[in-house]
MARVEXDREN-988594 format. One line per 3 residues: number of its first residue (from 1); for each residue z, x, y of C-alpha. Coordinates in nm, 3 decimals. Last residue first. Example, Ala and Ser with C-alpha at 12.3 -4.5 7.8 and 13.67 -1.06 7.14 Angstrom:
2	0.714:1.367:-0.106 ~ 0.780:1.230:-0.450
***
This chain:
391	-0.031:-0.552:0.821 ~ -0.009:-0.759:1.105 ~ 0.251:-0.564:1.371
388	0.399:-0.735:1.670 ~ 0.473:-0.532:1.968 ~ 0.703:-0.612:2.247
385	0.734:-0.529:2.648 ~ 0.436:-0.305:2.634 ~ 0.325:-0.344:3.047
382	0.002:-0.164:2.955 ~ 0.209:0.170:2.894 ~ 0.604:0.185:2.879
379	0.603:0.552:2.720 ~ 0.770:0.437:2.405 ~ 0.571:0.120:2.322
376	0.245:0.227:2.435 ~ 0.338:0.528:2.204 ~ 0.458:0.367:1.966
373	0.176:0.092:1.956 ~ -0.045:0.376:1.915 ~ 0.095:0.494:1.560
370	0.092:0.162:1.461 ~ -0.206:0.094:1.485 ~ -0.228:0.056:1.065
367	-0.054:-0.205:1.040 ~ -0.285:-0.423:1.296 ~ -0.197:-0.497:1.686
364	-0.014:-0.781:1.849 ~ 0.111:-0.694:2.242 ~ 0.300:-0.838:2.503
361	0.546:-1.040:2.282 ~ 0.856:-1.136:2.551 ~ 0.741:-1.525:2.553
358	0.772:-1.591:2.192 ~ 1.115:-1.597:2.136 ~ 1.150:-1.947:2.303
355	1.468:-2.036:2.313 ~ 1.639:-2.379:2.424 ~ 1.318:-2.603:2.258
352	1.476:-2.750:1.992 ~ 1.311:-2.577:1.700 ~ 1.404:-2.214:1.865
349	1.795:-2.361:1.881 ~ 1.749:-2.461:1.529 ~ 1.667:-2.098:1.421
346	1.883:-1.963:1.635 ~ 2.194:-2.192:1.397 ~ 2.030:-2.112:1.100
343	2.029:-1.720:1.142 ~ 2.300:-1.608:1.349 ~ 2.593:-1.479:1.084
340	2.277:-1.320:0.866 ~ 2.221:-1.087:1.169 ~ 2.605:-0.927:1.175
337	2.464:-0.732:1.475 ~ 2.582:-0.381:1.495 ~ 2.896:-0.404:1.681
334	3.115:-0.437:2.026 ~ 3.338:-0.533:2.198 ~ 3.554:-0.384:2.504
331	3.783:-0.622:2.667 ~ 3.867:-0.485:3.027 ~ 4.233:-0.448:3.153
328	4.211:-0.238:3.492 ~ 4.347:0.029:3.390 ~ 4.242:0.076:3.015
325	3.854:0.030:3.104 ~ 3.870:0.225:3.468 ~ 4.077:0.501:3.302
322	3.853:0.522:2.954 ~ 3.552:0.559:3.221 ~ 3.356:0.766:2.897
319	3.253:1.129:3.034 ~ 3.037:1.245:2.747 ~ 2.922:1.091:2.427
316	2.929:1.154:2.107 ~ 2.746:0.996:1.771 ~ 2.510:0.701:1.687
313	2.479:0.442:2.020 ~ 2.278:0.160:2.006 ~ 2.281:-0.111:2.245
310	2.499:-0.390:2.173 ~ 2.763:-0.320:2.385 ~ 3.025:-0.641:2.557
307	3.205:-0.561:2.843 ~ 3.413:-0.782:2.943 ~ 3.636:-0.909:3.284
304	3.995:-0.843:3.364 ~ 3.903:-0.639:3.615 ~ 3.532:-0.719:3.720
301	3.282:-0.514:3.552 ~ 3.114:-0.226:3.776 ~ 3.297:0.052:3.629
298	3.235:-0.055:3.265 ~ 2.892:-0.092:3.313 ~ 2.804:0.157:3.492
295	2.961:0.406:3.193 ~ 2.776:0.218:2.955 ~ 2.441:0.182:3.092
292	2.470:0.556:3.166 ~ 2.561:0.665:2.806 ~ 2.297:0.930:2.756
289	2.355:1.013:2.370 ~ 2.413:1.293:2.095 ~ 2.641:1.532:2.322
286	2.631:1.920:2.324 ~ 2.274:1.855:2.104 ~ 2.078:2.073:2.365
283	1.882:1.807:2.447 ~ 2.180:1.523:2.482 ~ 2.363:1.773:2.731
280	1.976:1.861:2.925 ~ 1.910:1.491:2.936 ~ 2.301:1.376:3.010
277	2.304:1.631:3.311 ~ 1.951:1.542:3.443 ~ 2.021:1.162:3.496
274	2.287:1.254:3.685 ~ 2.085:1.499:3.913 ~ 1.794:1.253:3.901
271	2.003:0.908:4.070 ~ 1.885:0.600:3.922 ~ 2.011:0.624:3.620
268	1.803:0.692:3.237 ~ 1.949:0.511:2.929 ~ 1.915:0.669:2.557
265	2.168:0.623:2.346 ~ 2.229:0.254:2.449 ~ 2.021:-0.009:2.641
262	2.152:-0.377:2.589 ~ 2.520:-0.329:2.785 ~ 2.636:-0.639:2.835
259	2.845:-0.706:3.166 ~ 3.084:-1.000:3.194 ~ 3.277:-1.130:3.531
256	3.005:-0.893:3.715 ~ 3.179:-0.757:4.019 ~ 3.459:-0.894:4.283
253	3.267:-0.810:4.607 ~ 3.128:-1.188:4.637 ~ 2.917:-1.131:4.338
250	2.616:-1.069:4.423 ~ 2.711:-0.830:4.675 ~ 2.948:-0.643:4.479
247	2.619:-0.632:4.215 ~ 2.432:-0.455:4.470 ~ 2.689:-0.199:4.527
244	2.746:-0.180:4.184 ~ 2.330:-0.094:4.133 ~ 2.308:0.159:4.382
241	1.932:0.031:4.526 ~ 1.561:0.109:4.437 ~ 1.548:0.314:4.102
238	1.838:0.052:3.972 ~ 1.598:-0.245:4.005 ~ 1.815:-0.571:4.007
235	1.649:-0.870:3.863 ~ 1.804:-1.237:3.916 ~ 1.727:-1.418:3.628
232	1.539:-1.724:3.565 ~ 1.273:-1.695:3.257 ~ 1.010:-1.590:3.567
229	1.255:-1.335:3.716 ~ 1.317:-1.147:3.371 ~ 0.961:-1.122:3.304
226	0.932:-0.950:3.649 ~ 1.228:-0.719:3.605 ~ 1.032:-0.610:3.270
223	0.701:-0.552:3.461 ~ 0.881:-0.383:3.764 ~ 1.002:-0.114:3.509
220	1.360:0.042:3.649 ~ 1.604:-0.178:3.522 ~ 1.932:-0.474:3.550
217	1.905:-0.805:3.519 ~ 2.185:-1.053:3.630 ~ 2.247:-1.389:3.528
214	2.408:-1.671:3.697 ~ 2.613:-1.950:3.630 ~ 2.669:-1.853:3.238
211	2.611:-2.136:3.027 ~ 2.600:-2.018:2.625 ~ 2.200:-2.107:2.715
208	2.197:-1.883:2.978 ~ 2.407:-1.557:2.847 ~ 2.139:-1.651:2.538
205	1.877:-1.608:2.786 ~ 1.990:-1.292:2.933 ~ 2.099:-1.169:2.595
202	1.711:-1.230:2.459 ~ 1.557:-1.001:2.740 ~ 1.807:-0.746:2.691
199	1.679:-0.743:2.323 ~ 1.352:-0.744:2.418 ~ 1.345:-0.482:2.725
196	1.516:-0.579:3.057 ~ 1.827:-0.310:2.988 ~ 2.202:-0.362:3.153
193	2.269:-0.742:3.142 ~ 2.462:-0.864:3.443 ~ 2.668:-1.230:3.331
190	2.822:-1.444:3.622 ~ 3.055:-1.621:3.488 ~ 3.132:-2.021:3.621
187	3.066:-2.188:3.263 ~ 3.233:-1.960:3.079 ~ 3.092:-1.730:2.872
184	3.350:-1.569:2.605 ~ 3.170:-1.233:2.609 ~ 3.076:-1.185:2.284
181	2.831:-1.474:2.250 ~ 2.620:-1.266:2.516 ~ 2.564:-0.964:2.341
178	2.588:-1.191:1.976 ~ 2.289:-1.364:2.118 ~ 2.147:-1.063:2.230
175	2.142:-0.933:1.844 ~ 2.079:-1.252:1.707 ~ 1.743:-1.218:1.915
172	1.675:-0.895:1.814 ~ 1.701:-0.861:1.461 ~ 1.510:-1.087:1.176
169	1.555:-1.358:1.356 ~ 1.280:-1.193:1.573 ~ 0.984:-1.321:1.356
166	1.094:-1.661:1.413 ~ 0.851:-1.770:1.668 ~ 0.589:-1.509:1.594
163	0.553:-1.634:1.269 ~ 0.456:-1.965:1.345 ~ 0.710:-2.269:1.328
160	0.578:-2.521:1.057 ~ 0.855:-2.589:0.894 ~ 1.067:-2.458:0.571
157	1.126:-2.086:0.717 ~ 1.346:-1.938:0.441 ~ 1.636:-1.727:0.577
154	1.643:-1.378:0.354 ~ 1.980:-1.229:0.327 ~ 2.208:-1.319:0.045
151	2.035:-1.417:-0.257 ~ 1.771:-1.149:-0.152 ~ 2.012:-0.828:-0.253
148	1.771:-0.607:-0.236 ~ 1.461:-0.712:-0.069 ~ 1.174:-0.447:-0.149
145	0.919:-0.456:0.125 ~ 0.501:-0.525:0.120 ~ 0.222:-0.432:0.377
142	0.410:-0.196:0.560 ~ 0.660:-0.198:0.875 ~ 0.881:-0.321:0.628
139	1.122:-0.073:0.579 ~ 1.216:0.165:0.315 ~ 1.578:0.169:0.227
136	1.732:0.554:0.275 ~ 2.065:0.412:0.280 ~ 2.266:0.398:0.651
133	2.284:0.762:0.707 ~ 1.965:0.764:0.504 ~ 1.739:0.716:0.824
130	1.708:0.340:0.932 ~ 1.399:0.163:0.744 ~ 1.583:-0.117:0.633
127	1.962:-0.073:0.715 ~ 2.256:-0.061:0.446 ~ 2.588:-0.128:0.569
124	2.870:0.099:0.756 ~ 3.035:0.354:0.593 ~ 3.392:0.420:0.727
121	3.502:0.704:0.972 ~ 3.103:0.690:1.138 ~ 2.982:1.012:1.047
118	3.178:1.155:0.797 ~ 3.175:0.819:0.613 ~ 2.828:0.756:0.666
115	2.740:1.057:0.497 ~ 2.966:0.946:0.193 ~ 2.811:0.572:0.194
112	2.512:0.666:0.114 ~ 2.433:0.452:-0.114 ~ 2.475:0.188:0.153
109	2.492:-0.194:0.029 ~ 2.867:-0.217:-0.087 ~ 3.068:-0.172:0.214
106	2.905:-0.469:0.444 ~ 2.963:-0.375:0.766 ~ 2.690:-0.475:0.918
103	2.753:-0.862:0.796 ~ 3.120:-0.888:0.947 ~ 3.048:-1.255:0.834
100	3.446:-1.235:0.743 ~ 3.383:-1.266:0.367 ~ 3.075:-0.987:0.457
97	3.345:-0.756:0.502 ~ 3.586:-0.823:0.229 ~ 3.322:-0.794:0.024
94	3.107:-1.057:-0.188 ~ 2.776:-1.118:0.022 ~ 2.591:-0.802:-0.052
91	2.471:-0.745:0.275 ~ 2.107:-0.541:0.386 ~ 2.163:-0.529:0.709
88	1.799:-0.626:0.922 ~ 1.741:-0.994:0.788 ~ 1.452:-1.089:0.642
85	1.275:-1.394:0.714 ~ 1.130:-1.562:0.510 ~ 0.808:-1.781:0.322
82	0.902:-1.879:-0.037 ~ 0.561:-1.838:-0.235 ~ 0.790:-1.699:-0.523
79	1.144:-1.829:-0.499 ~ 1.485:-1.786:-0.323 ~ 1.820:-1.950:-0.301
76	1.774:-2.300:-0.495 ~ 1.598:-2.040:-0.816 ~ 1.917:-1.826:-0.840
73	1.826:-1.430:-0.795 ~ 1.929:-1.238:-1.111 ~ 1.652:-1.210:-1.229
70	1.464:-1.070:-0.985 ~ 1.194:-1.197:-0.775 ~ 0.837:-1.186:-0.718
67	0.593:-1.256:-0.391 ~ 0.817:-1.364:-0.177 ~ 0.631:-1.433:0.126
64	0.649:-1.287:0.475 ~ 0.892:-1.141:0.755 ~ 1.003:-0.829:0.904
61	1.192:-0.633:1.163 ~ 1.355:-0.355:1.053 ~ 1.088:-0.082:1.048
58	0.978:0.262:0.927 ~ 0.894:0.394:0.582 ~ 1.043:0.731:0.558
55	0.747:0.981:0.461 ~ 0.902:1.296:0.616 ~ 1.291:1.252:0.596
52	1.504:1.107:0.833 ~ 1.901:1.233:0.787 ~ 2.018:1.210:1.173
49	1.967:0.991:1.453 ~ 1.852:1.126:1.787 ~ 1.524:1.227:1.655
46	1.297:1.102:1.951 ~ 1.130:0.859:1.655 ~ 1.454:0.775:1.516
43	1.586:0.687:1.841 ~ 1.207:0.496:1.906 ~ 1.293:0.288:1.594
40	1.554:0.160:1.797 ~ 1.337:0.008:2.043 ~ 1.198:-0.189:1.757
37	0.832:-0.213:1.631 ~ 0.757:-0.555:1.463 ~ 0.665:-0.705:1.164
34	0.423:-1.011:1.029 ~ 0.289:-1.119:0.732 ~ 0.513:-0.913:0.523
31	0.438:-0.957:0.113 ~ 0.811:-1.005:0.011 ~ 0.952:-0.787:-0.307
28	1.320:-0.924:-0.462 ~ 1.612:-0.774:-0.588 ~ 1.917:-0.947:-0.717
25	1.824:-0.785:-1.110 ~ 1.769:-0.438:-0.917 ~ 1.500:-0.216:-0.907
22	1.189:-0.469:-0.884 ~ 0.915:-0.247:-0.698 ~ 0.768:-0.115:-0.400
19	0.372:-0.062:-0.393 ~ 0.397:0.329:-0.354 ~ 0.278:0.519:-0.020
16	-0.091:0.516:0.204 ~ 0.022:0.681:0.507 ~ 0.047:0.516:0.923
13	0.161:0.806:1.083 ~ 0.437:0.853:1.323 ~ 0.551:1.118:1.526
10	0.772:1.243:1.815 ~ 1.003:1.404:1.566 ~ 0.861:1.427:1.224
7	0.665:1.256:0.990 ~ 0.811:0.889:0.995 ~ 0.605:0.632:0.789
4	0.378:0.332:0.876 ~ 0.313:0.162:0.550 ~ -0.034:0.096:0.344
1	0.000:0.000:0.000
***
């Protein structure tokens, strides 16, 4: 089969590799119809995240039709011709963990739990196409995917939505949602989102829909403010103003009553000598990310207020606010999205009418593009908000 695959930092190429197969009785293999390139496939791609290995099949986002199950999968769960979506953590559905819906944390999927270990302090779940600090799965930026565990994670898509309307169940949207969920909304809070890009996107509108009074969006790229405007947001563009300044004056001088952080390991700032002293640290491997987002978050929150991080961050960082967040009494939460938690209840938002997942996809391109939707992707060319992937 045909899969895009990791080949070193900086590059991807789309290789011919093994049709996956039945491992595991609870295993099943879906024919993807659709996928999607991530923003944190780009951390793998820039080599901030440890363990790839030439030939990793990339990707997280994925849907399609079971094409053969295991044995041990019960017929009312999951059947050939079944049409799904598949779920980023790969969750085993029996552990203490996934008993509290703590889905990411599942501590039976990773086989490499050890590394994780050392990493992390406890392993974390499996990933699809994440490195082999969270498994070694391969992902399903290809034309098929093995499911392990599929009595637990696929969501089967019974109606006629198209596959680019649930294709982000998969990941990002549950992951805004969860941003925003996080943060107790009430309905007077004004919400700032840190990152415009998909999953920023989909916490402004879930910060919306939870019934935030006002919702703030916060980048550089006038395409991605834009796109925030026209769903209803207020955009802020850190290259042109001092971003708590501006939110002081949004906010009658008190701050942001929640801030989500959607950007992670790799932010830029506003101001270039800053921005230079995380690049060279995070370059020279003296800390593993560039936690601007973070760190403005956190000082511009109102006291008392939350800050809720779902960007990705992987290691060490460097000059954390722990004064300003102990001090003055923020919440801090935070997590890899428990995906399966979100599933039914987005997907009958998105048959309702509140969300409409469809309006961030810029760009649809065959499997075996790939390579140059990355690099629209990465380098912000065209106005590449989201790219969809037909294999």
């Amino acid at each position: 089969m045909r899969a895009n695959t990791w080949s070193g930092r900086n590059k991807v190429e789309v290789r011919d590799v093994p049709d996956p197969k039945i491992l595991n009785h609870r295993d099943a293999i879906v024919r993807i119809t659709s996928t999607a390139i991530c923003g944190s496939d780009l951390h793998l791609v820039d080599g901030y995240v440890p363990t790839m290995q030439d030939g990793d099949v990339l990707g997280h986002e994925f849907m399609g039709e079971v094409i053969e199950v295991g044995s041990g999968v019960p017929g009312d769960k999951l059947r050939v011709g079944d049409r799904v979506v598949v779920p980023f953590p790969i969750a085993c559905g029996a552990c203490a963990a996934c008993a509290a819906e703590l889905y990411s944390c599942c501590e039976n999927t990773n086989p490499n739990a050890g590394i994780a270990e050392k990493m992390f302090g406890h392993p974390v779940a499996g990933i699809f196409g994440y490195s082999h600090l969270t498994g070694g799965f391969a992902g399903g930026q290809a034309q098929y995917a093995r499911v392990p565990f599929a009595d637990v994670g696929p969501l089967k898509i019974e109606s006629e939505l198209t596959d680019e309307q649930v294709l982000f169940l998969s990941d990002i949207l549950p992951t805004g949602y969860m941003g925003a969920e996080m943060c107790d909304i009430q309905p007077s809070d004004v919400v700032a989102v840190w990152g415009a890009g998909p999953v920023g996107q989909f916490a402004m509108d879930s910060a919306r829909v939870l019934g935030a009074a006002k919702v703030i969006a916060i980048d550089k790229e006038p395409y991605r403010l834009q796109m925030a405007e026209q769903a209803g947001h207020i955009p802020v563009n850190f290259d042109d103003v001092d971003v708590r300044s501006r939110l002081l004056e949004l906010t009658g001088g008190r701050g942001p009553d929640k801030c989500i952080d959607a950007v992670g390991l790799e932010a830029t700032h506003g101001s270039a000598h800053i921005a230079a002293y995380d690049r060279v640290k995070q370059a020279v491997r003296s800390e593993t990310e560039r936690p601007h987002a973070l760190r403005q978050a956190i000082l511009s929150c109102r006291s008392g207020g939350v800050v809720s991080v779902i960007g990705v961050y992987g290691g060490l960082l460097d000059k954390f606010p722990a004064g300003a967040w102990m001090n003055r009494s923020l919440t801090l939460r935070t997590g890899q999205c428990h995906v399966q938690r979100y599933m039914k209840p987005l997907l009958q938002r998105i048959e309702r009418g509140e969300l409409d997942p469809t309006r961030i996809i810029t760009h649809t391109l065959p499997l075996d593009e790939a390579e140059r939707g990355f690099d629209m992707f990465k380098n912000k060319q065209d106005n590449c908000e989201k790219v969809v992937l037909k294999p």
